[in-house]
C-alpha positions as CSV (number, residue, x, y, z in Angstrom):
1,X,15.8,32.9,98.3
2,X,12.2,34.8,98.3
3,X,9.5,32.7,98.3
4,X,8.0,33.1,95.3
5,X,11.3,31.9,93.7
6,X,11.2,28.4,96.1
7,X,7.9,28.0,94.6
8,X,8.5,28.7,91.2
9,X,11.2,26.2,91.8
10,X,9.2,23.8,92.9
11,X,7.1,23.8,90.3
12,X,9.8,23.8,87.4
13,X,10.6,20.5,89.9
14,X,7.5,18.7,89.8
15,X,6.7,19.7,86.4
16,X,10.1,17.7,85.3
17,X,8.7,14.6,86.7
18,X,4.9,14.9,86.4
19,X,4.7,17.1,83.0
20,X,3.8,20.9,82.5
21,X,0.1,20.1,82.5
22,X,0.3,18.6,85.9
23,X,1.4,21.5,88.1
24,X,1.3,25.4,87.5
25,X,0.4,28.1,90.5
26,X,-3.0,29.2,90.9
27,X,-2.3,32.2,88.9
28,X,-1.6,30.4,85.9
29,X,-4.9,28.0,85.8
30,X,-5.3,29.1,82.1
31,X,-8.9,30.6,81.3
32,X,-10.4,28.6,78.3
33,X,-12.9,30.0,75.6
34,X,-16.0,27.7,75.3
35,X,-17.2,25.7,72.6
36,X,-20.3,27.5,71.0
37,X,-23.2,24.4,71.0
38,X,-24.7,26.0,67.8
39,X,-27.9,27.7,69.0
40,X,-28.0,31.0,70.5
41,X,-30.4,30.5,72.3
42,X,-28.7,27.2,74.4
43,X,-25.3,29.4,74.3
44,X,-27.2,31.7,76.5
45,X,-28.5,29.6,79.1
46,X,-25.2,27.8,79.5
47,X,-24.3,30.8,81.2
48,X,-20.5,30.9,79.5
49,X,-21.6,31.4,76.2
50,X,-20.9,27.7,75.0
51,X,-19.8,24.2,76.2
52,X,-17.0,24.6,78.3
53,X,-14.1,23.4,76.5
54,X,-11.9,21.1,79.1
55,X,-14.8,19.5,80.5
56,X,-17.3,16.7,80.2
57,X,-20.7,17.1,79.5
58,X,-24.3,15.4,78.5
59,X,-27.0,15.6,76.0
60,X,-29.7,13.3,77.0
61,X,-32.9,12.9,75.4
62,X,-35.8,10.5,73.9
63,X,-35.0,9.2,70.5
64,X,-34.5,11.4,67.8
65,X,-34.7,14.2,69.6
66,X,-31.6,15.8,67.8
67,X,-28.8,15.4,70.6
68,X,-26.2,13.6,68.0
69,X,-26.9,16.3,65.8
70,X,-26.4,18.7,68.2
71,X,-23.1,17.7,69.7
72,X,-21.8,17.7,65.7
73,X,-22.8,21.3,65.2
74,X,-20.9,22.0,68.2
75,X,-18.0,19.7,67.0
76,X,-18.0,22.0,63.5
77,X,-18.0,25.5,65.7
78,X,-14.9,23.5,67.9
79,X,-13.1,22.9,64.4
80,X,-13.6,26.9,63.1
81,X,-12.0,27.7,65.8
82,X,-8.9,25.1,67.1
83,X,-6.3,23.7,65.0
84,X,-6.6,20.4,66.9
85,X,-8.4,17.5,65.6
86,X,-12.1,16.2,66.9
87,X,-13.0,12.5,67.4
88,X,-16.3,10.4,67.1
89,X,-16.4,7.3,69.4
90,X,-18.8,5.5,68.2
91,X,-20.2,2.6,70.6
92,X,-23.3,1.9,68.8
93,X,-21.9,2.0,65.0
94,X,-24.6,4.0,63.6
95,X,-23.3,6.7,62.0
96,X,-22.4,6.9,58.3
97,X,-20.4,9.6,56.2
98,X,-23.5,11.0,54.7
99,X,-24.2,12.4,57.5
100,X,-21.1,13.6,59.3
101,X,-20.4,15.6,56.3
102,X,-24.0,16.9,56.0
103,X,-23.3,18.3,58.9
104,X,-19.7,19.2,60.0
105,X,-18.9,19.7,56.1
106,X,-16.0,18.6,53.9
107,X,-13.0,20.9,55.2
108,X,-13.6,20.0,58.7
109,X,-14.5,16.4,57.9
110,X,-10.9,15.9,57.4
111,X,-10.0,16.5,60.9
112,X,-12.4,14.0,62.0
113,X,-11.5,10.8,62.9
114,X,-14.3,7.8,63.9
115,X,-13.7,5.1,66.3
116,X,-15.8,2.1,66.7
117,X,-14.7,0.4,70.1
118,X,-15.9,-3.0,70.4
119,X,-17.0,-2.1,74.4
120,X,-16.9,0.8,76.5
121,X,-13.6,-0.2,78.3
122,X,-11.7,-0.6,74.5
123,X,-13.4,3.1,74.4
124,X,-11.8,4.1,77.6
125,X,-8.6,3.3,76.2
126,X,-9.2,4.8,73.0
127,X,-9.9,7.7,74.7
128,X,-7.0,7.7,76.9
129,X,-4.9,7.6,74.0
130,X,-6.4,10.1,71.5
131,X,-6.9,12.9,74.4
132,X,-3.4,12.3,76.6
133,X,-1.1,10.6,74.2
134,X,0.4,7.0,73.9
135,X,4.2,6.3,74.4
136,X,4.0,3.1,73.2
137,X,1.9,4.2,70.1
138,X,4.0,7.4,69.4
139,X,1.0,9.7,70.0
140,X,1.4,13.5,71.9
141,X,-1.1,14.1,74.1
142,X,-3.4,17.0,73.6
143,X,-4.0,16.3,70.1
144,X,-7.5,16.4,70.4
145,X,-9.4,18.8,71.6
146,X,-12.9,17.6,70.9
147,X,-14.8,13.7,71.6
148,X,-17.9,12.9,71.3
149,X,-19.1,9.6,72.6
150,X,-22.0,8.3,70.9
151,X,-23.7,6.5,73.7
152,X,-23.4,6.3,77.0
153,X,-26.7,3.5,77.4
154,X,-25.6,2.2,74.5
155,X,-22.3,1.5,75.0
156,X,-21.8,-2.8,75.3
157,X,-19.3,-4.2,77.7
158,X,-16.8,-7.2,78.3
159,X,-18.4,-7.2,81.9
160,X,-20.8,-10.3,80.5
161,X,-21.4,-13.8,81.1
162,X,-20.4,-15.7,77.6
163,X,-23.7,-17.3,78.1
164,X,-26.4,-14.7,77.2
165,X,-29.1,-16.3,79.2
166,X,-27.1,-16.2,82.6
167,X,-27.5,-12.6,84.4
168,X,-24.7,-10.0,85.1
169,X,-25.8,-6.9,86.7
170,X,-24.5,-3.1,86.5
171,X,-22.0,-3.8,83.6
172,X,-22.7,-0.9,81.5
173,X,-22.2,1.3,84.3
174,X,-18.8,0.0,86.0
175,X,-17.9,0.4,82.2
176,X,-19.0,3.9,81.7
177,X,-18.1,4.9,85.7
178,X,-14.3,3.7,84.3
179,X,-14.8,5.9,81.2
180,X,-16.1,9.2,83.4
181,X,-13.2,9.1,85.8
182,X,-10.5,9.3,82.7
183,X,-12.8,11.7,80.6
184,X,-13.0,13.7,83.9
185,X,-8.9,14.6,84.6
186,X,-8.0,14.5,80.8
187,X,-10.7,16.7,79.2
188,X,-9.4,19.9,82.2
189,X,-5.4,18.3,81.4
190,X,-5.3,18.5,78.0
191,X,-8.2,21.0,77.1
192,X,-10.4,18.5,75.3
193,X,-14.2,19.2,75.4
194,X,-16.0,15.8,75.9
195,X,-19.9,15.0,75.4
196,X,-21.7,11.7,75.6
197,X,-24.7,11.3,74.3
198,X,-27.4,9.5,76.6
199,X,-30.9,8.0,76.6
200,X,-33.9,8.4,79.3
201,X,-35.3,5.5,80.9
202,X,-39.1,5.6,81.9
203,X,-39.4,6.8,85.7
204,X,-41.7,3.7,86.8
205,X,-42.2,5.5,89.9
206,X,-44.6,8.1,87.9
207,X,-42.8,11.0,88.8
208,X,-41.3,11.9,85.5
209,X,-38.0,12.5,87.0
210,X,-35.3,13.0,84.5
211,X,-33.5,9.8,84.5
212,X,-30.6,8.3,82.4
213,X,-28.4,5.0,82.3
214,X,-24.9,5.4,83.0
215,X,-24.5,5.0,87.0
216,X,-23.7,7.2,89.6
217,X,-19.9,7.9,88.2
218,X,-20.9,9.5,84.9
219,X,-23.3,11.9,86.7
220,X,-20.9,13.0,88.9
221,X,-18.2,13.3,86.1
222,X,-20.4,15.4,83.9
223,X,-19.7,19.5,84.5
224,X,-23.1,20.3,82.5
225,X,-26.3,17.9,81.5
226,X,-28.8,18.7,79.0
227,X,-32.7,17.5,79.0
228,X,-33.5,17.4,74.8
229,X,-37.3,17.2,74.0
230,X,-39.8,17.9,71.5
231,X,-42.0,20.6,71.8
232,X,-45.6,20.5,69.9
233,X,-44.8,22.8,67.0
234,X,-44.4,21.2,63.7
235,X,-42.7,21.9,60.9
236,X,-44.4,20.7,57.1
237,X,-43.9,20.5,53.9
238,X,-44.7,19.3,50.4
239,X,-41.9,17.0,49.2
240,X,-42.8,15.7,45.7
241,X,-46.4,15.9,45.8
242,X,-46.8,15.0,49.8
243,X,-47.1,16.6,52.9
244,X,-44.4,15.8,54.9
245,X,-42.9,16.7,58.8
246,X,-39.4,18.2,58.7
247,X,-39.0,19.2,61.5
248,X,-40.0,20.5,65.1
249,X,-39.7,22.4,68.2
250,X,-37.3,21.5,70.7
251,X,-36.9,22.6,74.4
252,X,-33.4,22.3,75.9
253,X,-33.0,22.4,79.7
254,X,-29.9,22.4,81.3
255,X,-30.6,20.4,84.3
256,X,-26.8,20.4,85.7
257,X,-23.9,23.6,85.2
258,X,-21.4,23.8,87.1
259,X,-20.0,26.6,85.3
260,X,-23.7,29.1,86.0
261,X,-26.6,28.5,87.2
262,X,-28.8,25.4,86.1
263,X,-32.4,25.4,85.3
264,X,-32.2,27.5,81.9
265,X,-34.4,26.2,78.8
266,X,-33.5,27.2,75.5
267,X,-35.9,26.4,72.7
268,X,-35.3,26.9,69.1
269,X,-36.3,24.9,65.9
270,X,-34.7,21.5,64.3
271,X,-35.0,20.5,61.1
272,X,-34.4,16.3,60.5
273,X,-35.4,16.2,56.8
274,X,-33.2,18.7,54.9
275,X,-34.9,21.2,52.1
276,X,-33.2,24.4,50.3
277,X,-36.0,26.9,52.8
278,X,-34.7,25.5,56.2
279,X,-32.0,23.5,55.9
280,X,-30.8,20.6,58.3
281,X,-30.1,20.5,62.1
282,X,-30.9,23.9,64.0
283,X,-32.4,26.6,62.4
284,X,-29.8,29.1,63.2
285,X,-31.8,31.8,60.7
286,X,-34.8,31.7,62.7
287,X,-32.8,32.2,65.8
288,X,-30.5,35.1,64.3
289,X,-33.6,37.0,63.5
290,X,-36.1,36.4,66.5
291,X,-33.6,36.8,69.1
292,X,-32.0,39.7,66.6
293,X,-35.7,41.3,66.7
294,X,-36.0,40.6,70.6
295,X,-32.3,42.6,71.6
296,X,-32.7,45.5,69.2
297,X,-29.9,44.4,67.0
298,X,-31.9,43.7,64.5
299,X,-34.8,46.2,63.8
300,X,-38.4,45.6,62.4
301,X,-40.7,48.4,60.9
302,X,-43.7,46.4,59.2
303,X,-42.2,44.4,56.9
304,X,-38.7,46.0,56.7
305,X,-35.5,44.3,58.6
306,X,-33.3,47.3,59.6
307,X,-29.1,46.9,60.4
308,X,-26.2,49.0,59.0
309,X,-24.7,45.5,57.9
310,X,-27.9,45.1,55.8
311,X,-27.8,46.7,51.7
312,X,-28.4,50.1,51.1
313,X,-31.9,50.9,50.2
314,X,-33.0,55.2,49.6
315,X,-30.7,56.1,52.4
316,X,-31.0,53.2,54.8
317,X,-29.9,49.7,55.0
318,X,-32.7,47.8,55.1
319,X,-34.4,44.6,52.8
320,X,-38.2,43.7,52.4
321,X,-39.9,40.6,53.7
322,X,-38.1,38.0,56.0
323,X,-37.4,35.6,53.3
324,X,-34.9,37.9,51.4
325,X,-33.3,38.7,55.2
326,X,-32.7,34.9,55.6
327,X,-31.1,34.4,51.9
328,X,-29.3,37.4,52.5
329,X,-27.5,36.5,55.4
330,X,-28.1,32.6,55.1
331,X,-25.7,33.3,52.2
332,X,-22.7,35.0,54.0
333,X,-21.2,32.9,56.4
334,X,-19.6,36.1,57.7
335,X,-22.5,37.6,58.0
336,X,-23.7,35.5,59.9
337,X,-20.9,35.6,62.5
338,X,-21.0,39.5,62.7
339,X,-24.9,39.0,63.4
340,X,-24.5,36.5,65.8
341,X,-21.4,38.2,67.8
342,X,-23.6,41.0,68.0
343,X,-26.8,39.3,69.5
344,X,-24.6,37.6,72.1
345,X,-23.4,40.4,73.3
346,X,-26.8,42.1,73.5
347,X,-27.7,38.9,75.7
348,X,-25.1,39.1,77.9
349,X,-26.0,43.1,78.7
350,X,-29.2,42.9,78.4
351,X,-32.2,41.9,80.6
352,X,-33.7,39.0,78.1
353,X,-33.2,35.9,80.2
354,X,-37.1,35.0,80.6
355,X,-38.0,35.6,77.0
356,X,-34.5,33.7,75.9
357,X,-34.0,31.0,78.4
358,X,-36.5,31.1,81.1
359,X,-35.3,29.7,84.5
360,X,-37.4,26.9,86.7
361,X,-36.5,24.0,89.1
362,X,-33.5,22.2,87.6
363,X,-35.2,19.1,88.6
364,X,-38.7,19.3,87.5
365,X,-39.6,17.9,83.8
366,X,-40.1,20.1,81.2
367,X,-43.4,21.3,80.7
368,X,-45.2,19.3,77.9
369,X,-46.4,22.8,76.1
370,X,-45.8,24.9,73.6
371,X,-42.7,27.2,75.2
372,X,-43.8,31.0,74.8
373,X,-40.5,32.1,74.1
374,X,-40.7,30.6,70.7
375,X,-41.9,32.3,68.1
376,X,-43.8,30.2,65.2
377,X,-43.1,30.4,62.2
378,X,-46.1,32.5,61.1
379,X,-45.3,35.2,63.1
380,X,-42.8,37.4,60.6
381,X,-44.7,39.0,57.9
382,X,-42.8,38.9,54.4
383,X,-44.3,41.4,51.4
């Protein structure tokens, strides 16, 4: 018998007894498309073009910094394009419909389910059933291909005293360590594309190191982390009669990838209050048409916006002023895919890296200044 057919028999073997996701040949590792995070921008310095979608990953930050909201978008893009469901473990019980529609909308909201674990080990277990299937509970594995675990620091545990005022030490993180090692083998097993958000803890030590509860075991189960921060742009406006913040810049670093190279920032704008001009979550139409402006996909003359996909205007396809660009395409959800295929692929063949993403040490903070490759918002005449 040639050897490739003892191996192939081998594996027809194993996989009998250990199941078809468990053993294949090297050749048939299966190449998975990633999960796009919702800003073009962060796409970019992920290095893939996304989230990678059978691995686990972080989004750590301050308070609201926009990492829940985040992880959603990229939850929606997951559903537009996988006929599996999605599912929101909820630790800290926070999150309300409101705002899970606002955000993933109505059609895709149906393929969301929420979990509320009463600890981080009943979550492991959840988990564990939702991503490689119950026999007991009559559930196939590989169901889902999307969980987001909202938090890792704020997850509670069963490792406690019943007595609150006597001590127990590194709960939370035997809990979570429990949580990374199953997230780690059944997100790459059954294709499931994991993300825990995550809170910083003040570095006492004075070096504002990057630092974030969860122990040792969730670092090292985590494929990429993400450092969320505010930037010092603001973003105002008058909401009946009063001048009010809705929203601000934000600088994303990815301070792990072990799918490129680490040490990319991505900046772009977020909007926490929502309004009919901008919206809620990341401004996607300010990055379409800066980053549009920056590859040459999109081209400026004055105040004219220039691409065949664009209305017809004496000849050329063009419109007038930066707000009717935005409600034009803001309007076509097509549109907006064909415009944002395009300016990925002028990123990926293009030399745009420092004015996109700009590389530094994947350990250092991130610089508490305004991040040059953000436009404001000033800077796009309209007529």
């Amino acid at each position: 018998m040639p050897k490739n057919d003892m191996a192939q028999k081998l594996v027809g073997q194993l996989q009998e007894k250990y199941g078809t996701n468990s053993v294949m040949m090297a050749r048939d590792i299966p190449k998975r498309p990633p999960v796009s995070s919702g800003t073009l921008a962060l796409d970019f310095a992920m290095g893939i073009g996304g989230f990678p979608s059978d691995r686990v990953g972080e989004i750590a930050g301050a308070e609201s910094t926009g990492k829940t909201t985040l992880a959603l978008l990229s939850m929606a893009n997951f559903l537009d394009n996988d006929k599996r469901g999605a599912v929101i473990l909820d630790t800290e019980h926070k999150l309300d419909s409101d705002w899970i529609k606002q955000l993933i909308g109505e059609e895709r909201e149906s393929r969301v389910m929420v979990l509320w674990p009463d600890s981080i080990e009943q979550a492991s277990n959840m988990y564990t059933a939702v991503v490689a299937g119950d026999e007991k509970l009559k559930i196939a594995p590989g169901l889902t291909g999307f969980v987001l675990l909202d938090s890792i620091g704020g997850s509670p545990t069963i490792r406690r005293n019943d007595d609150a005022e006597v001590g127990n030490y590194g709960g939370n993180a035997m809990g979570v360590g429990e949580f990374a090692r199953r997230a780690a083998g059944h997100s790459h097993k059954y294709n499931c594309c994991t993300i825990g958000i995550n809170q910083v803890r003040a570095d006492m030590s004075g070096y504002n190191r990057h630092l974030v509860p969860g122990g040792h075991g969730w670092l090292h189960a985590c494929t990429w982390r993400l450092q969320v921060k505010k930037g010092k742009g603001k973003a105002t406006e008058k909401i009946n009669g009063e001048e009010m913040q809705i929203g601000f810049e934000v600088a994303c670093k990815v301070v792990k990838n072990g799918v490129a190279a680490p040490g990319r920032t991505a900046s772009y704008w977020f909007y926490n209050v929502p309004t009919e001009k901008y919206g809620f979550g990341v401004d996607r139409m300010e990055e379409i048409i800066r980053l549009g402006i920056l590859t040459g996909v999109i081209e400026r003359r004055g105040a004219w916006y220039h691409h065949p996909l664009l209305p017809e205007d004496k000849g050329e396809h063009k419109l007038l002023g930066r707000d009717r660009l935005v409600d034009h395409i803001r309007g076509d959800a097509g549109l907006q895919k064909q415009f944002s295929a395009q300016i990925t692929g002028a990123l990926r063949s293009g030399d745009y890296g420092a004015d996109v993403a700009p590389v530094s040490d994947p350990d250092a903070p991130i610089e508490d200044s305004k991040y040059p490759n953000l436009l404001t918002q000033g800077e796009f005449p309209d007529a």
